[in-house]
PDB file with one MODEL, atoms N, CA, C and O in Angstrom:
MODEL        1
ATOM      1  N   UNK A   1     -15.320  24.397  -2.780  1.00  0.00           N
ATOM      2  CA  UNK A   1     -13.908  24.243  -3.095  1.00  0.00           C
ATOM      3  C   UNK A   1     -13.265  23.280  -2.100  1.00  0.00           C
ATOM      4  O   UNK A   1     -13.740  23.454  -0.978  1.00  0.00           O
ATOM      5  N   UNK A   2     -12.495  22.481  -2.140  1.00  0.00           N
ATOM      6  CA  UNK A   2     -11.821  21.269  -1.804  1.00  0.00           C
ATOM      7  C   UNK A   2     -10.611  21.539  -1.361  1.00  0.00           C
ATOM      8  O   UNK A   2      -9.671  21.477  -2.153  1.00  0.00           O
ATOM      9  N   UNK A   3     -10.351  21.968   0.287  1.00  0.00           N
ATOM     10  CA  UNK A   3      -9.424  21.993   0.716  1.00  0.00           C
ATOM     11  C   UNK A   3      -8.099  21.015   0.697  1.00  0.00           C
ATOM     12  O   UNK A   3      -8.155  19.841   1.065  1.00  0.00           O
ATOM     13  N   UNK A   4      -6.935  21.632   0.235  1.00  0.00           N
ATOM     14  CA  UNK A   4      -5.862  20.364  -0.736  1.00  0.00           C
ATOM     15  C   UNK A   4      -4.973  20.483   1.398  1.00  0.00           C
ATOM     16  O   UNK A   4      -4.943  21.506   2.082  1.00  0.00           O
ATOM     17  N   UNK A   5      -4.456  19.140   1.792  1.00  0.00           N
ATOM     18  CA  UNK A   5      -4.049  18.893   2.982  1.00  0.00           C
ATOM     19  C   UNK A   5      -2.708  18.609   2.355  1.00  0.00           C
ATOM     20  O   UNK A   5      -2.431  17.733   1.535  1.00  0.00           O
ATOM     21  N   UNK A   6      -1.679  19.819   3.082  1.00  0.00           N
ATOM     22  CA  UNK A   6      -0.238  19.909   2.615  1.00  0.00           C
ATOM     23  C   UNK A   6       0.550  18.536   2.836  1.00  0.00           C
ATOM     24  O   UNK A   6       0.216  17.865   3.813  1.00  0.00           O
ATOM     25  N   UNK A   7       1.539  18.080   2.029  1.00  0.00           N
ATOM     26  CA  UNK A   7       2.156  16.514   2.165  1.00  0.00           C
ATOM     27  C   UNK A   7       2.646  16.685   3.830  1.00  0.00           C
ATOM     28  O   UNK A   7       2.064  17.486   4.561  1.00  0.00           O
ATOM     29  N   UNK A   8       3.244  16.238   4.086  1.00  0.00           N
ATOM     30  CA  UNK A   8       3.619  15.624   5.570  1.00  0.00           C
ATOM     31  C   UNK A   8       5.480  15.465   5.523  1.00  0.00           C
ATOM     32  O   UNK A   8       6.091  15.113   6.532  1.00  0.00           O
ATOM     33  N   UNK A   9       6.068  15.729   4.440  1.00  0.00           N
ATOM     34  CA  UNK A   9       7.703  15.365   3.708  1.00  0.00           C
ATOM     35  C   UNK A   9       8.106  17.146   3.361  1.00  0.00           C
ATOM     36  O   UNK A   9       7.687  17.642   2.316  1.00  0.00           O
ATOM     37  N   UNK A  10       8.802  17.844   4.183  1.00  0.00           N
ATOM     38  CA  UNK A  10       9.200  18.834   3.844  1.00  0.00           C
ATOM     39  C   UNK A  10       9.591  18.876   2.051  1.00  0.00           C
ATOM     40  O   UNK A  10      10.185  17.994   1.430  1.00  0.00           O
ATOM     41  N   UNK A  11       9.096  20.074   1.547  1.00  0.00           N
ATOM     42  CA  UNK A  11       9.533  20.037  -0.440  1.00  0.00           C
ATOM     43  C   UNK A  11      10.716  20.364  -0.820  1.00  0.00           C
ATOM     44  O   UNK A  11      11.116  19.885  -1.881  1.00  0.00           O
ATOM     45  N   UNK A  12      11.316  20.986  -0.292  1.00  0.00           N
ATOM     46  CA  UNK A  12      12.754  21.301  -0.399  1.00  0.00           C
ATOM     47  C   UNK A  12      13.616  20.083  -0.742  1.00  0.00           C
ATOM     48  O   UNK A  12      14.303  20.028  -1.763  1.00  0.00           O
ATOM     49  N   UNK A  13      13.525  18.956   0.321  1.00  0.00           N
ATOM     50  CA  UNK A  13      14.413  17.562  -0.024  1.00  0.00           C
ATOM     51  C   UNK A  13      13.290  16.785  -1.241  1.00  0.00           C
ATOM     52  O   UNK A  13      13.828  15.987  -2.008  1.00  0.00           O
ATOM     53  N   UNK A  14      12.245  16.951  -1.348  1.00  0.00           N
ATOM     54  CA  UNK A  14      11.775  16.251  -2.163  1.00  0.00           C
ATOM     55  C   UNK A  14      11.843  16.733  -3.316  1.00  0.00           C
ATOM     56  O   UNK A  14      11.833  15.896  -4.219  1.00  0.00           O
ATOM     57  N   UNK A  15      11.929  18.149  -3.706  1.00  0.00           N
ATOM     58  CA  UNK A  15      12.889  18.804  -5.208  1.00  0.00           C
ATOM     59  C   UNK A  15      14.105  18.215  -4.930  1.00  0.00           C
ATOM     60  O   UNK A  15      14.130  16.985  -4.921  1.00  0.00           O
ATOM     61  N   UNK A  16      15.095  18.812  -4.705  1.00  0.00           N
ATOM     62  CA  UNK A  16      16.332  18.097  -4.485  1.00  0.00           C
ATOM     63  C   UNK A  16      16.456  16.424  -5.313  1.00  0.00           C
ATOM     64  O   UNK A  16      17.273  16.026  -6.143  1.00  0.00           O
ATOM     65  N   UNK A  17      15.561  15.893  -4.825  1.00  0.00           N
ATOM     66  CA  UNK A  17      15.126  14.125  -5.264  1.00  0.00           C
ATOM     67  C   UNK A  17      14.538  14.734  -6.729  1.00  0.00           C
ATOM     68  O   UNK A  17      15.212  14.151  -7.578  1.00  0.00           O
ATOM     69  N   UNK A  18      13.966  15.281  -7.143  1.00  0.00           N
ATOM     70  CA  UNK A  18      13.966  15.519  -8.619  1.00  0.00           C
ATOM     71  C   UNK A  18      15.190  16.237  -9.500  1.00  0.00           C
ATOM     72  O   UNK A  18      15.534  15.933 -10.642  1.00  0.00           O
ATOM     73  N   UNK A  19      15.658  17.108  -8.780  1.00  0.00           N
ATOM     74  CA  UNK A  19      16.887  17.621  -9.568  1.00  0.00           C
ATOM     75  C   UNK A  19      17.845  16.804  -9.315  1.00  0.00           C
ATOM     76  O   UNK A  19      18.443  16.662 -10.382  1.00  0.00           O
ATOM     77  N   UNK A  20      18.424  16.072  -8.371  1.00  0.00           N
ATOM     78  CA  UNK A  20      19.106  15.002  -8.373  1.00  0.00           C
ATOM     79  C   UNK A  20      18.985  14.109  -9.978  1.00  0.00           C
ATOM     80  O   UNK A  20      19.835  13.950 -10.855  1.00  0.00           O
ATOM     81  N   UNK A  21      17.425  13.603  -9.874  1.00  0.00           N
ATOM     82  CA  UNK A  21      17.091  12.714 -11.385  1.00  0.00           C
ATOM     83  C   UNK A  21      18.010  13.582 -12.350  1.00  0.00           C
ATOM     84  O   UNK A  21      18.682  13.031 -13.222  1.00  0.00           O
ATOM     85  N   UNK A  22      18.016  15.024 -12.153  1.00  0.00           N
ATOM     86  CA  UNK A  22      18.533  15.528 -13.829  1.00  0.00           C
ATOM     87  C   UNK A  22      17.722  16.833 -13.917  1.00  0.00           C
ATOM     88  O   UNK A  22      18.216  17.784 -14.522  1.00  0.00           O
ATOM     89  N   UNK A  23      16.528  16.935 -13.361  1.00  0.00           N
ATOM     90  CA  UNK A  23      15.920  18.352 -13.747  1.00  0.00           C
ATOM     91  C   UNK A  23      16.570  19.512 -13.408  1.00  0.00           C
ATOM     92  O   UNK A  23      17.142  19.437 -12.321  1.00  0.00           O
ATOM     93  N   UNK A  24      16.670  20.565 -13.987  1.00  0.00           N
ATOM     94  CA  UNK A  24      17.183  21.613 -13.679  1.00  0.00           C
ATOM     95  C   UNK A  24      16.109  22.907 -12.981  1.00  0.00           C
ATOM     96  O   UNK A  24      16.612  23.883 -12.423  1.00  0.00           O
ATOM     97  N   UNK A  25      14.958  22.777 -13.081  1.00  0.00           N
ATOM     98  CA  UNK A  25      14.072  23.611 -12.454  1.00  0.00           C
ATOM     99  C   UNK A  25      12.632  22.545 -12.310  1.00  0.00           C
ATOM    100  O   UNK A  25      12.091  21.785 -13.113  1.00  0.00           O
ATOM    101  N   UNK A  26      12.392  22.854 -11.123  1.00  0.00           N
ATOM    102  CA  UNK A  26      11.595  21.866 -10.598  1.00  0.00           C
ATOM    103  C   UNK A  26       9.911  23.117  -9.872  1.00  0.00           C
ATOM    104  O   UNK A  26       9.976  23.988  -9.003  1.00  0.00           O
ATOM    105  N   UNK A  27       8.761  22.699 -10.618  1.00  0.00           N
ATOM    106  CA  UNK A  27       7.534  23.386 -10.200  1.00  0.00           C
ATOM    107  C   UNK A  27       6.922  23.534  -9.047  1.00  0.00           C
ATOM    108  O   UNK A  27       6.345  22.447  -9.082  1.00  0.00           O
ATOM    109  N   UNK A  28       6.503  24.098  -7.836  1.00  0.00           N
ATOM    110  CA  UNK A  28       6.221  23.781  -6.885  1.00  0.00           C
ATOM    111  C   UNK A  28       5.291  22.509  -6.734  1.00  0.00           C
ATOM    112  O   UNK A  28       5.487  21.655  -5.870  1.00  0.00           O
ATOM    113  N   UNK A  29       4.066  22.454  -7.828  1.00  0.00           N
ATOM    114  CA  UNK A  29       3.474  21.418  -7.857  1.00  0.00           C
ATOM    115  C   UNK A  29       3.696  20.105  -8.017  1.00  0.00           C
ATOM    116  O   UNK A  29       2.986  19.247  -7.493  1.00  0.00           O
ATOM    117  N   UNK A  30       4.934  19.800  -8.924  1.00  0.00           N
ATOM    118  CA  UNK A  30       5.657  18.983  -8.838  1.00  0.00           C
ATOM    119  C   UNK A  30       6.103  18.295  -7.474  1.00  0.00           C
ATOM    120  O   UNK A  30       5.952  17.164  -7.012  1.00  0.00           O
ATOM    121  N   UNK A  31       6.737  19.502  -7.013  1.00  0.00           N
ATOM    122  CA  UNK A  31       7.255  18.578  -5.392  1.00  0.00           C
ATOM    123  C   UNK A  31       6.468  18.020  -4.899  1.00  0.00           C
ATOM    124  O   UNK A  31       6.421  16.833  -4.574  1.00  0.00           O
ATOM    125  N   UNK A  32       5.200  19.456  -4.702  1.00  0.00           N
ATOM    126  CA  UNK A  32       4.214  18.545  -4.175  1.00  0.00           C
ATOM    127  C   UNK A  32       3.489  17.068  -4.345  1.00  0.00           C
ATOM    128  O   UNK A  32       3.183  16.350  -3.393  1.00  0.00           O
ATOM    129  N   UNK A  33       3.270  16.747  -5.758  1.00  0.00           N
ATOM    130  CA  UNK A  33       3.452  15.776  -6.320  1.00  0.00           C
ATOM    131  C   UNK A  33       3.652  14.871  -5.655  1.00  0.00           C
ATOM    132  O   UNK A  33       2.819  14.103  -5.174  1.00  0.00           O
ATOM    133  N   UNK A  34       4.992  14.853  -5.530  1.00  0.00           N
ATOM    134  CA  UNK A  34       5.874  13.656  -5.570  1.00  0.00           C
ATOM    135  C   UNK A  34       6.114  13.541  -3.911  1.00  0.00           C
ATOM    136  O   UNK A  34       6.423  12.438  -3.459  1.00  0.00           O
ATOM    137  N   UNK A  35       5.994  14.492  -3.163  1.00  0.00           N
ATOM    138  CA  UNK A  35       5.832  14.245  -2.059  1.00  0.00           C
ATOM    139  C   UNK A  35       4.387  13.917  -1.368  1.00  0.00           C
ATOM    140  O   UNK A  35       4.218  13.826  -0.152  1.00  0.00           O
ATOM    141  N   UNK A  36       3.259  13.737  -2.481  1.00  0.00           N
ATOM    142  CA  UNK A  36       1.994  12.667  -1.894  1.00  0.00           C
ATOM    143  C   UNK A  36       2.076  11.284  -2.248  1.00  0.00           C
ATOM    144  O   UNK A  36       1.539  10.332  -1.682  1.00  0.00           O
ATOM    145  N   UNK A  37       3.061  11.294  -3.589  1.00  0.00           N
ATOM    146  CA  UNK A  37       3.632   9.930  -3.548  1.00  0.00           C
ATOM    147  C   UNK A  37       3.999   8.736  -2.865  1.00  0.00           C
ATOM    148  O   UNK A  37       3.715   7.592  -2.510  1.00  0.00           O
ATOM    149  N   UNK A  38       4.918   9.827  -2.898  1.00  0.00           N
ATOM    150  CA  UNK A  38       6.264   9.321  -1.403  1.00  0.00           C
ATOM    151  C   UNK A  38       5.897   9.043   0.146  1.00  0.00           C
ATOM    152  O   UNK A  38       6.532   8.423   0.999  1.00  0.00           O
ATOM    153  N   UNK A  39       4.623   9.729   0.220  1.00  0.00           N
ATOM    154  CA  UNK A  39       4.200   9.429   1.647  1.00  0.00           C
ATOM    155  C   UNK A  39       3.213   8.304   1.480  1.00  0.00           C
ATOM    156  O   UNK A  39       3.086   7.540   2.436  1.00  0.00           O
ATOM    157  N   UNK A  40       2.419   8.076   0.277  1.00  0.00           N
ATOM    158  CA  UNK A  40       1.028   6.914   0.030  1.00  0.00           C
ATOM    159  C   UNK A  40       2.168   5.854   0.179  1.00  0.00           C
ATOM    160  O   UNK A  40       1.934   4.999   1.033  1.00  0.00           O
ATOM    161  N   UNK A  41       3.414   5.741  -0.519  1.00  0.00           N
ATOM    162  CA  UNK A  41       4.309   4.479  -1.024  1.00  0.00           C
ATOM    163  C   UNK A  41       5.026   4.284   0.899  1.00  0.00           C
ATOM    164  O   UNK A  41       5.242   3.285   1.584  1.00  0.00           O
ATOM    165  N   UNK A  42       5.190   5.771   1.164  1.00  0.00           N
ATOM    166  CA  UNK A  42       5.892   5.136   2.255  1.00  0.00           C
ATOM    167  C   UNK A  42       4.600   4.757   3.499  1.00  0.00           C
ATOM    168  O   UNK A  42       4.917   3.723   4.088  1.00  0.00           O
ATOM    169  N   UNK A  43       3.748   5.127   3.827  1.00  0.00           N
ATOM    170  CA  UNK A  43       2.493   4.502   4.248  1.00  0.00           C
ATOM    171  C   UNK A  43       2.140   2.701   4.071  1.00  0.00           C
ATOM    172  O   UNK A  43       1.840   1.904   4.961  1.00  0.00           O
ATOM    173  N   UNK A  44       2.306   2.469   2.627  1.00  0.00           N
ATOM    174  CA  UNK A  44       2.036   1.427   2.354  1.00  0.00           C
ATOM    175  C   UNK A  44       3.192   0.531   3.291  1.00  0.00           C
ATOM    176  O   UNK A  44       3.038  -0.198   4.271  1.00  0.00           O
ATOM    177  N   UNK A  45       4.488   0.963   2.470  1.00  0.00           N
ATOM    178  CA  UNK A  45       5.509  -0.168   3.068  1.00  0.00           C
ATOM    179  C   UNK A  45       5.336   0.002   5.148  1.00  0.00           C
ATOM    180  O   UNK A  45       5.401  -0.936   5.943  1.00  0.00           O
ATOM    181  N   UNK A  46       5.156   1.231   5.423  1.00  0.00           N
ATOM    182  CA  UNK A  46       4.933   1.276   7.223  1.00  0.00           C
ATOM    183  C   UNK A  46       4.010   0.083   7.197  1.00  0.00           C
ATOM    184  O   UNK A  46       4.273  -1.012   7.693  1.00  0.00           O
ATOM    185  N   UNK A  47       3.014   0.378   6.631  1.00  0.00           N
ATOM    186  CA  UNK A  47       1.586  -0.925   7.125  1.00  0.00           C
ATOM    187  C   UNK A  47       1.926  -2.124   7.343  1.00  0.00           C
ATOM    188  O   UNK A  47       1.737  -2.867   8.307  1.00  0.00           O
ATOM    189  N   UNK A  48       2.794  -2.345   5.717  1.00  0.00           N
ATOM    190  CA  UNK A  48       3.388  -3.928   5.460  1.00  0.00           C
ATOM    191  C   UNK A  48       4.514  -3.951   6.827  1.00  0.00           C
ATOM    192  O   UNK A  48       4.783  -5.055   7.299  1.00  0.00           O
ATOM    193  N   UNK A  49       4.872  -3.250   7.168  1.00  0.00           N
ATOM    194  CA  UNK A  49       6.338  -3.727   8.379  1.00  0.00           C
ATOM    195  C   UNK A  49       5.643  -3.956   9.337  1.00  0.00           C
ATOM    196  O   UNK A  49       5.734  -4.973  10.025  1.00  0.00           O
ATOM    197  N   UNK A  50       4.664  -2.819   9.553  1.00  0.00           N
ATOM    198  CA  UNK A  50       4.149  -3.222  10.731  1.00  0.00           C
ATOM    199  C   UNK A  50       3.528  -4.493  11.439  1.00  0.00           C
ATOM    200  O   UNK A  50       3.609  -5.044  12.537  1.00  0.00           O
ATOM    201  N   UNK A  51       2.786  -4.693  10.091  1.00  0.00           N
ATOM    202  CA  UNK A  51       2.118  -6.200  10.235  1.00  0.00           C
ATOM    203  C   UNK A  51       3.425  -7.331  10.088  1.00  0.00           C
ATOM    204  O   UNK A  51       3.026  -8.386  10.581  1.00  0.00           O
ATOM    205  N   UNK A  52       4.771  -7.473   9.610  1.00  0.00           N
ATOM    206  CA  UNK A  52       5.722  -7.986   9.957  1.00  0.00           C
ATOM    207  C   UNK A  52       6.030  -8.344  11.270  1.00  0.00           C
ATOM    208  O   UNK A  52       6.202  -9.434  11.815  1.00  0.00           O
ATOM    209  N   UNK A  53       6.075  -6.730  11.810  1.00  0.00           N
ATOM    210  CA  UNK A  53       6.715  -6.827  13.421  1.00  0.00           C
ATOM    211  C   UNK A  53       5.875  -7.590  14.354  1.00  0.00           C
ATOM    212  O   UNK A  53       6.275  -8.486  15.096  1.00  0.00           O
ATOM    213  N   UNK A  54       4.617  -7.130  14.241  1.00  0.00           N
ATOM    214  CA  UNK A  54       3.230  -7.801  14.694  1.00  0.00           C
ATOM    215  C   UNK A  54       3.297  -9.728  14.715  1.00  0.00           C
ATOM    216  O   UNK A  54       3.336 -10.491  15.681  1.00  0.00           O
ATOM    217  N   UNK A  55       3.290  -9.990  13.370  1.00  0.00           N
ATOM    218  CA  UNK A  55       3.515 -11.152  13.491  1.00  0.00           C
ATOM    219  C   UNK A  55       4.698 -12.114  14.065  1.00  0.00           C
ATOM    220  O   UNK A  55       4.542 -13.203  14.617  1.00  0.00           O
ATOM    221  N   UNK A  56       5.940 -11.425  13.793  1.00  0.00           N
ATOM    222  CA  UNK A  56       6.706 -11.619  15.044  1.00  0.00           C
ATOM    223  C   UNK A  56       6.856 -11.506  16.319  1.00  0.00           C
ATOM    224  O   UNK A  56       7.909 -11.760  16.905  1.00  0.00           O
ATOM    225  N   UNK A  57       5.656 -11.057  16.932  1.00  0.00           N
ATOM    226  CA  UNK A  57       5.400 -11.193  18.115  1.00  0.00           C
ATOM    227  C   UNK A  57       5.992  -9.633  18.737  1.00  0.00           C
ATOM    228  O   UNK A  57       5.870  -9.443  19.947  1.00  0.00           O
ATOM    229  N   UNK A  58       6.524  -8.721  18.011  1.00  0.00           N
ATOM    230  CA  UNK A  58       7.345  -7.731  18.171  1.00  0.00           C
ATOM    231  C   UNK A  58       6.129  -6.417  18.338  1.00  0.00           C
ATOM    232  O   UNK A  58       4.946  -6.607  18.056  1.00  0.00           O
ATOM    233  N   UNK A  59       6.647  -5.129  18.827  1.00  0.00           N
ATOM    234  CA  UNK A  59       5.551  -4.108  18.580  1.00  0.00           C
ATOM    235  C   UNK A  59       6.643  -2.849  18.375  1.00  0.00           C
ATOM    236  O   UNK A  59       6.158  -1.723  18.488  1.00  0.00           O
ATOM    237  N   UNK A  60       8.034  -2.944  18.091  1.00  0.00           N
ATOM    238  CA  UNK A  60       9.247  -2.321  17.411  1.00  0.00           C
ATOM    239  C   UNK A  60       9.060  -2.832  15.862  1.00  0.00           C
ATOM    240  O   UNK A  60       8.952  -4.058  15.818  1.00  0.00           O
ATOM    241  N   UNK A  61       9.005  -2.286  14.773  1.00  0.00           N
ATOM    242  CA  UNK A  61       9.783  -2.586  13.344  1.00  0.00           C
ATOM    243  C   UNK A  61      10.752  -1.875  13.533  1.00  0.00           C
ATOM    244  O   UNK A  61      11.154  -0.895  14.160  1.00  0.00           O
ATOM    245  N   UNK A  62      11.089  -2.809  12.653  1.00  0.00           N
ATOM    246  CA  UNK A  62      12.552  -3.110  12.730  1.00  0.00           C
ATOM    247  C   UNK A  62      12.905  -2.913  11.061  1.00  0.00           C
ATOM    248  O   UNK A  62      12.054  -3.112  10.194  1.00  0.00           O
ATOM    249  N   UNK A  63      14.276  -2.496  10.775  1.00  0.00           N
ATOM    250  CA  UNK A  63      14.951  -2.250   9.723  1.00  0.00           C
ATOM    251  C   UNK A  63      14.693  -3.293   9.005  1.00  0.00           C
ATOM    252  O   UNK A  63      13.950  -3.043   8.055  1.00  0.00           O
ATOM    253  N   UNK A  64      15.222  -4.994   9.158  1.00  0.00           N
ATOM    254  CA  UNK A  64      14.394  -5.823   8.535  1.00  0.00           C
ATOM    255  C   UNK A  64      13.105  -6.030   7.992  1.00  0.00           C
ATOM    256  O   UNK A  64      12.838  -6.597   6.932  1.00  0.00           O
ATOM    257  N   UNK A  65      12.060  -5.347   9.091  1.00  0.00           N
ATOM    258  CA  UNK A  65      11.015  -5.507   8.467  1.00  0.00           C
ATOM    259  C   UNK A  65      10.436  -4.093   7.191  1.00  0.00           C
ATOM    260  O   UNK A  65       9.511  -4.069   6.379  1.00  0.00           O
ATOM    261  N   UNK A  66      11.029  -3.529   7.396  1.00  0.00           N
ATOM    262  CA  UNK A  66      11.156  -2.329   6.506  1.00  0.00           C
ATOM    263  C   UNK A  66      11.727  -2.872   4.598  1.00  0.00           C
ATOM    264  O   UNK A  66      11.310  -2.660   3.459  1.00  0.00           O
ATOM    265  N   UNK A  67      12.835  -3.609   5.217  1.00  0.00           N
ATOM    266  CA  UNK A  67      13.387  -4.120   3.904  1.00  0.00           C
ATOM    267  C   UNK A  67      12.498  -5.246   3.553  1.00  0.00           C
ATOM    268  O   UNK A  67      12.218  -5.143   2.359  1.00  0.00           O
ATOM    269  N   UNK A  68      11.907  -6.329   4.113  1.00  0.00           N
ATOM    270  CA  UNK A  68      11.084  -7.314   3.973  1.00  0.00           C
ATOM    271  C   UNK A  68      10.005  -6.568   3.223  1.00  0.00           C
ATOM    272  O   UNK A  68       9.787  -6.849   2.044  1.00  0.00           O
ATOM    273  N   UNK A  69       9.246  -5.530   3.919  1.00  0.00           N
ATOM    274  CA  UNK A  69       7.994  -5.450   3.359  1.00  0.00           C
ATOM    275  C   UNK A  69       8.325  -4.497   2.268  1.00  0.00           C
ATOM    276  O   UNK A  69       7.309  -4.274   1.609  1.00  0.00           O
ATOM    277  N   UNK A  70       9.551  -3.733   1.748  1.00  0.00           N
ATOM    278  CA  UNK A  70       9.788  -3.592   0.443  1.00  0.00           C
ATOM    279  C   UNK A  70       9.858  -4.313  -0.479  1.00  0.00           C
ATOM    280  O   UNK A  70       9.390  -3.882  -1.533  1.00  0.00           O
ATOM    281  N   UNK A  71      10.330  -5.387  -0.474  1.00  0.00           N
ATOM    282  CA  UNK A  71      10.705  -6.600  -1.224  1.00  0.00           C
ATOM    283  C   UNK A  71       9.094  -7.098  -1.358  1.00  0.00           C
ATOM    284  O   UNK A  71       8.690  -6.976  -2.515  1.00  0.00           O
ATOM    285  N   UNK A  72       8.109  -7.626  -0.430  1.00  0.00           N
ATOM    286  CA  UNK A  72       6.966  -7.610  -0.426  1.00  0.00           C
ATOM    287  C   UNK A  72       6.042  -6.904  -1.633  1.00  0.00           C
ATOM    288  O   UNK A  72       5.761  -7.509  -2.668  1.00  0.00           O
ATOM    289  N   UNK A  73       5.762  -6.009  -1.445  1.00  0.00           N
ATOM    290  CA  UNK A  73       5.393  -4.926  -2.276  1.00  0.00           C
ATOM    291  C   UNK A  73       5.453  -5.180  -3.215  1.00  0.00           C
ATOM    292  O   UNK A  73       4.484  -5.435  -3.931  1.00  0.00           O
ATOM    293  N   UNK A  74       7.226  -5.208  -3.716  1.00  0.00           N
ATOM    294  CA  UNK A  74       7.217  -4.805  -5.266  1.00  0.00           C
ATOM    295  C   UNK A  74       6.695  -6.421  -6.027  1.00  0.00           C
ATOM    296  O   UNK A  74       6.241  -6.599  -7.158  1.00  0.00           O
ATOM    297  N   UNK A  75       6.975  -7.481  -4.888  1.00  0.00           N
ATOM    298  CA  UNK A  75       6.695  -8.971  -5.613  1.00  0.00           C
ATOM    299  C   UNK A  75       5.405  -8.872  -6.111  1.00  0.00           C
ATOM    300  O   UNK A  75       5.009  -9.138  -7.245  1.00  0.00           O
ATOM    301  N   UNK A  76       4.439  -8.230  -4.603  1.00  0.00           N
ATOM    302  CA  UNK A  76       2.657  -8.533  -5.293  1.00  0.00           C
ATOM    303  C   UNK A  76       2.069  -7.054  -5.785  1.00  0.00           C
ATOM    304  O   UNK A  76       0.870  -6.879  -6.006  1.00  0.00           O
ATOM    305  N   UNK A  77       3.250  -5.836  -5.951  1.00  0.00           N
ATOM    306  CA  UNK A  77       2.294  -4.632  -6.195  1.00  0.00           C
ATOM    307  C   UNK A  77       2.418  -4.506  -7.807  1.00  0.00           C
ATOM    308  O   UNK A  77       1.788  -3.636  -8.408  1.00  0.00           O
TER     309      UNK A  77
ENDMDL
END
């Protein structure tokens, strides 16, 4: 059996982010869900900033590079 490694994004705010959309009852699995999502997507964009800051000679990211490597992403993902 295949030990499942709990998300890393408390579920409480990450339901919330689904009932927000409109749902009115939200599954535990669901959150969970969406909070392995949310951490692969937010992983990705960390990597992309990081390598931003990096190349700026920087070893802080920075809010810019956060928004840069969003914009990034969605151009080549």
């Amino acid at each position: 059996m295949t030990q499942q490694v709990p998300p890393v994004l408390p579920l409480a705010p990450v339901e919330r982010i689904i009932r927000k959309a409109g749902a009115e009852r939200v599954a535990e699995d669901a959150g969970v869900e969406l909070a392995k999502v949310l951490e692969d997507y937010g992983l990705e964009v960390s990597r992309e900033a990081m390598n931003l800051a990096k190349h700026a000679g920087r070893t802080t990211v920075k809010e810019e590079d956060i928004r840069l490597a969003v914009s990034r992403i969605k151009k080549f993902g």
